[in-house]
Each structure stands twice: as C-alpha cells, then as structure tokens.
N, C-alpha and C positions, 0 to 999 in steps of 0.2 A: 504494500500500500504506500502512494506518496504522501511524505509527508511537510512538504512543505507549503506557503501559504500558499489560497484560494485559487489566486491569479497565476501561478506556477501550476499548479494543479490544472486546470482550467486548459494553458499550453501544451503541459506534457500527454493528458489524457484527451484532449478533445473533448470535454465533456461541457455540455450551456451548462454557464451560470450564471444566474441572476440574484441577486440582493442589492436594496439598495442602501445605502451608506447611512448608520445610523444618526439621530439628530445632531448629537453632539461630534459628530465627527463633522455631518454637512456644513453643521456652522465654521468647524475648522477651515474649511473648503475655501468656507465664502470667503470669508477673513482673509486667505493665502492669497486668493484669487484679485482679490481687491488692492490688497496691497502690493503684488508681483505682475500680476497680469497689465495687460495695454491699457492705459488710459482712456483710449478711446472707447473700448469693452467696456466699462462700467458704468452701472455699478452690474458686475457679478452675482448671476443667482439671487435674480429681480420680479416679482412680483407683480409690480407695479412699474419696474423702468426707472423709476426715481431714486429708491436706496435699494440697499442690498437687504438680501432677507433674513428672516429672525428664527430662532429655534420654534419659536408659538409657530408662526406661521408653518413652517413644515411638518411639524409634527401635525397639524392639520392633515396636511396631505399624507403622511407615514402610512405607509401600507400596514395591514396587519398581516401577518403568518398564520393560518390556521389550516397548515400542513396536514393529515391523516395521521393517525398515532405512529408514530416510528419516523415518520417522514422529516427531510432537511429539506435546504433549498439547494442542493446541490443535485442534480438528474443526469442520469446517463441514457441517451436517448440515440439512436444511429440514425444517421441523417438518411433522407426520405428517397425508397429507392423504388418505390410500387405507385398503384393507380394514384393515391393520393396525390404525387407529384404533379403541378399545372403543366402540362404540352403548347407549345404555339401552337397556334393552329395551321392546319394541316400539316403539323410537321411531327416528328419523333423527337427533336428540341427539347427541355426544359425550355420553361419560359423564364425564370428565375433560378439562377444557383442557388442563393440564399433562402429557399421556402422553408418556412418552420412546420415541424408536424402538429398536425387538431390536438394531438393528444399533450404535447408537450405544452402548447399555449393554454389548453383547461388547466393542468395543475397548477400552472401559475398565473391566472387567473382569476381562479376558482378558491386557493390557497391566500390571495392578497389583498381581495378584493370583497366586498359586501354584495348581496342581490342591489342594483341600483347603481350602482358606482359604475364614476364614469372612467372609461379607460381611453388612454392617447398612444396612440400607434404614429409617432413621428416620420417613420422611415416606413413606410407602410408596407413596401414590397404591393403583396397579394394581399395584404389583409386577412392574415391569419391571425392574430390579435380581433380585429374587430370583427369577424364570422362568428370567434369562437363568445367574442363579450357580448353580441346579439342575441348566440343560442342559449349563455347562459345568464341571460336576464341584465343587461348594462348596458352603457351607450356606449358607442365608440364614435370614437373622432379620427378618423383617419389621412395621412397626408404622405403624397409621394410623387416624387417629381419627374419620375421617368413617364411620360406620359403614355406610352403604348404597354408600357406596367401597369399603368392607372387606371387602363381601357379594361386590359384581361383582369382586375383585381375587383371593378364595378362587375363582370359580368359573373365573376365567379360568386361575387355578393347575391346578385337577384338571382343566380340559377341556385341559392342553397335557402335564401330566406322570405319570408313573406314580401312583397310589394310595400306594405306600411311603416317597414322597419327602416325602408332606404330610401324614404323620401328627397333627401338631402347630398344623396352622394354624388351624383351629375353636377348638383350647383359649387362643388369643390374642385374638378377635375381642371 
C-alpha cells in the first residue's frame, strides 16, 4: 500500500480524488493567495469581487461527507471503456477522453451533497456531474467551452432526462 500523501497517491495509482480543502486550510489559501499572487487577480477567493472570503462564508458552502459506512473519499474507479462511453457520431471516436463514469459522479454527489443542493460542473465536458445531480434530485449548472462538447453534452442531457428538467441548457450554450 502507498503511503505517502493524497496527491502522491493520486499520481502513482491513478486513482480520482476528490476532497475539498478544509475551512481553515481554505482561508490559509486565501491569505497566501492575496498576499503572493498578481495584483491584478485580486482579491482571491471572492465572493462578491470586492474582498476576499471569510471562513463563515465557506463553511457555508463546505460540503458535507456522508460516505456509506466504511466509505472514504478516496475511489478507485477504471476509466470508462464500455457503452457508457459518448461516441461522435457516426464514428467509433470517443467524443471526450476525459468522460467520468455515472457511477463514480453519484458517490460523490450523492456523499457531499443534500437532496436540493445545487451542484456546478465548471469544466463541464458531457455533463456527467449534472445528468447524475438531475437524477439524483439537484440542480446543476453547467458550463463548457468547447462548443461541439456542449452540443453532444445538451443532447446527451435531453436523451436521458425529462424535457422540464432542461429548460435552461440551450440558453447557456
């Protein structure tokens, strides 16, 4: 077994990991960030744009962990080599290297998140992240700039979920 930190771990196994940075660490973040980073960047881990953010405020946003008994946040999951993977069309293609599997985005999802809570899928890819926060009751906000990604990512949305659930996702693209 490796035993050295997360991020080494992470490297040598290939294994997703996800947690995010406790509060008192994030504020360290801010702090370093504010005072090392580019002047023009700031303020760092902003809120509002105006000042930098506070331990209250994130611990707002802190996910909670409610793992399955035995469960961590570390998952060993083999990257997607069956139907699940998206095809271009009409091609043998991935459309995306990077697609995450259904299963892997529920437990951490499902693990961080409350029924209701909203999730943000920044780098959206296919939107695996927001498929998975729609089926399991959240909103997703999705955003990805590759545009012919964004095209197969919307259709993969409306061919797995109701009509009323993606009102919104054309008016992003």
């Amino acid at each position: 077994m490796w035993r050295g930190n997360a991020a080494s771990r992470k490297y040598f196994t290939k294994d997703h990991l996800w947690y995010p940075p406790p509060p008192e660490i994030f504020i360290r973040m801010v702090s370093s960030a504010n005072e090392y980073g580019d002047s023009k960047g700031r303020p760092y881990f902003s809120f509002d744009g105006k000042r930098p953010a506070n331990q209250q405020e994130y611990e707002k946003l802190f996910p909670t962990f409610k793992g399955k008994y035995g469960g961590t946040n570390v998952w060993n999951h083999p990257p997607l080599h069956n139907r699940e993977r998206v095809r271009l069309p009409g091609s043998r293609k991935y459309a995306h290297l990077h697609q995450k599997p259904v299963y892997l985005m529920e437990l951490i999802i499902e693990s961080s998140s409350h029924l209701g809570a909203v999730i943000w899928e920044p780098f959206g890819g296919l939107c695996t992240a927001g498929l998975v926060a729609s089926r399991t009751s959240r909103t997703a906000y999705c955003a990805e700039i590759d545009e012919d990604i964004s095209i197969l990512a919307i259709s993969r949305l409306k061919a797995c979920e109701p009509q009323e659930n993606l009102q919104s996702f054309e008016a992003f693209r």
